[in-house]
C-alpha positions in Angstrom: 15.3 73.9 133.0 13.9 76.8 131.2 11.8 79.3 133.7 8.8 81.4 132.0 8.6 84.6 132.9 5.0 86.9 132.0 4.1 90.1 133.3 1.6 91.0 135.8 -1.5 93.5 135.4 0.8 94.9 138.8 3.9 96.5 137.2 5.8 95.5 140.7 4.9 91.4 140.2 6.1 89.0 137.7 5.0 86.0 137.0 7.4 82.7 136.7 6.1 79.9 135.2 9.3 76.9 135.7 7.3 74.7 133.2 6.3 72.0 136.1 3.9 71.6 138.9 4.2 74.2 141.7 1.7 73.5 144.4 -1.1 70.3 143.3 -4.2 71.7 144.5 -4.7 75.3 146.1 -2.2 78.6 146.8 0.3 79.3 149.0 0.3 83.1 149.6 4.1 84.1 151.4 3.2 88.0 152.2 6.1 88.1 154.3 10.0 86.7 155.0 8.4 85.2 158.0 5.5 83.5 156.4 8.1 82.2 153.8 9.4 79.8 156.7 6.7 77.5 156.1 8.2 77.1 152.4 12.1 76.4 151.0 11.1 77.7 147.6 9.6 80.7 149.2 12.2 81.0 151.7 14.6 81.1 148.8 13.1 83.8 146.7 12.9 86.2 149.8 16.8 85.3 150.2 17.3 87.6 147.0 16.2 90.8 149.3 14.0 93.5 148.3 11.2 91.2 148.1 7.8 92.2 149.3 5.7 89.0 148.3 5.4 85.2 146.8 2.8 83.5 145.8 2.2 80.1 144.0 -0.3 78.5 142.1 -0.3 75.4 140.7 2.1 75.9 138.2 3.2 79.4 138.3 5.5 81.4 141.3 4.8 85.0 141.2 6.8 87.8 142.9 6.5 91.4 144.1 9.5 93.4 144.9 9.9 96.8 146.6 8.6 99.6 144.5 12.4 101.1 144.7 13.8 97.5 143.2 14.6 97.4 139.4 13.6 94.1 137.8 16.3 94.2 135.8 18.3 93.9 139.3 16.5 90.9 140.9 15.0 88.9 137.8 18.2 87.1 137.4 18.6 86.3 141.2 15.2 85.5 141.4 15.3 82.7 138.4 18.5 81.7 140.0 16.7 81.2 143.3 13.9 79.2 141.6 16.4 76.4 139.3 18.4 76.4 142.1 15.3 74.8 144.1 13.8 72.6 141.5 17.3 70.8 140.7 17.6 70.3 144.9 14.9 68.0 145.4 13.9 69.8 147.8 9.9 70.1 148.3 7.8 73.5 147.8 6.3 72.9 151.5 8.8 72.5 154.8 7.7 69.4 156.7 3.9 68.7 157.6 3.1 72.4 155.6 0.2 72.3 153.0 -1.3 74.6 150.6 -4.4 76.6 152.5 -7.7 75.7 151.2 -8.8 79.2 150.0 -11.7 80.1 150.6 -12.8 80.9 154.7 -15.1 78.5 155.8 -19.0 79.7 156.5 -22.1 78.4 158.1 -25.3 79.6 159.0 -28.2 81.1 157.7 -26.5 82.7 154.6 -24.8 79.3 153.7 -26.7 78.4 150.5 -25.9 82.5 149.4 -22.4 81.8 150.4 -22.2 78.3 148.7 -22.9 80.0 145.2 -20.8 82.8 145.6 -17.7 80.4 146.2 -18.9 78.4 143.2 -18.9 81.6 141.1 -15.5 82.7 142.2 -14.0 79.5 141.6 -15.8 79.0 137.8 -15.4 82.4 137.0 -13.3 84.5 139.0 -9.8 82.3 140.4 -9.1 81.0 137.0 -8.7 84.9 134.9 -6.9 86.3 137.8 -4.5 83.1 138.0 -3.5 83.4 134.5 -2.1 87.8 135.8 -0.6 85.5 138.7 -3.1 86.2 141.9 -5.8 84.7 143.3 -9.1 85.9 145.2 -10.5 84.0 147.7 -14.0 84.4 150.1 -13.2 85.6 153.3 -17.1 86.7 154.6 -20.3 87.5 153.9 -22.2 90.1 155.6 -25.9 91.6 155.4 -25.7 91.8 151.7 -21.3 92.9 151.7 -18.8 90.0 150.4 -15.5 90.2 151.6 -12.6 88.7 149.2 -8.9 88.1 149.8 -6.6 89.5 147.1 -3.1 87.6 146.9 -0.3 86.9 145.2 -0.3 90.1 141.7 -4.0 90.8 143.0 -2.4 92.3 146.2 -1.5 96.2 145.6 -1.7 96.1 142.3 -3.4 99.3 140.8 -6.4 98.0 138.9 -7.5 95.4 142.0 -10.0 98.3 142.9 -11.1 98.3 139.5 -11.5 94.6 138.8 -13.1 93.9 142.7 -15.8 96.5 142.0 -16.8 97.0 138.2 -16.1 92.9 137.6 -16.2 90.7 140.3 -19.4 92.9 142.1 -21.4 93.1 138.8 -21.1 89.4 138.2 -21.8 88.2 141.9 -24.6 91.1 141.8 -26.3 89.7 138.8 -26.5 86.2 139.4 -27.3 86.2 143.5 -29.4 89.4 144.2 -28.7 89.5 147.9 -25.0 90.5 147.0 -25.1 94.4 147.5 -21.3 94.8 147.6 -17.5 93.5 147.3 -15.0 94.8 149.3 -11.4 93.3 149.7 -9.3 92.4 153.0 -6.3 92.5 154.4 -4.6 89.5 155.2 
């Protein structure tokens, strides 16, 4: 098995790509060692230590260490962790886990608004940030204020401020006119 390994627009995430499907449909965002209970793979990476976050997409795994961690430290524990995995067997998701869906469900009177924004973050948005290794999914909308979930290299990483507000806010601004603003949330 040869693992992939890109960097990240986030200088403390890399991106592993172990040249086979990850997750089939959605992400799995693993913030924490606790969160990672609900995945082997994940559970496995945190193993290494100093990790701070996993995420997967559908073919990638991507990883944030501590800001004090060298990669040159933990990349070869962390590819370790990963074959290791894939030649068990064992699956990417304990027991009756799935993938989340993504996006935060909505209804009401802004639901036609909120429909186009989710199609616009899916056509437009999701598929550039999954190729720096994150993902950004719809968490609200608001009197005119969308709120997006930044995970996986998206989360912390120093131009997420810059990409939220000067792309993602002019594109949803230009084609929907009752989006005044973007801001992101925590998890």
């Amino acid at each position: 098995m040869f693992i992939q390994t890109e960097s990240t627009p986030n200088p403390a995430t890399l991106k592993f790509l172990p040249g086979q499907s990850v997750l089939d449909s959605g992400t799995a965002d693993f913030p924490t060692k606790e969160a990672a209970e609900a995945s082997p793979l994940a559970a496995r990476i945190f193993a290494v230590g100093n990790i701070t976050g996993v995420f997967f997409g559908s073919d990638f795994v991507t990883v944030t260490k501590d800001e004090a961690t060298d990669w040159d430290h933990v990349k070869p524990m962390i590819l370790g962790a990963i074959m290791e995995h894939f030649q068990s067997g064992d699956p990417i998701m304990a027991g009756e886990a799935t993938a989340p869906a993504g996006h935060a469900e909505h209804d009401g009177p802004d639901s036609a608004i909120v429909t186009q924004i989710k199609e616009l973050l899916d056509t437009r948005v999701r598929p550039a940030v999954a190729q720096d290794g994150g993902d950004i999914t719809f968490h609200g909308f608001d009197r005119g204020i969308v709120y997006l979930h930044m995970q996986g290299a998206c989360a912390g990483c120093p131009s997420s401020t810059l990409t939220l507000k000067m792309g993602i806010e002019n594109l949803l601004r230009h084609y929907i006119p009752e989006v005044l603003e973007v801001r992101p949330v925590a998890a």
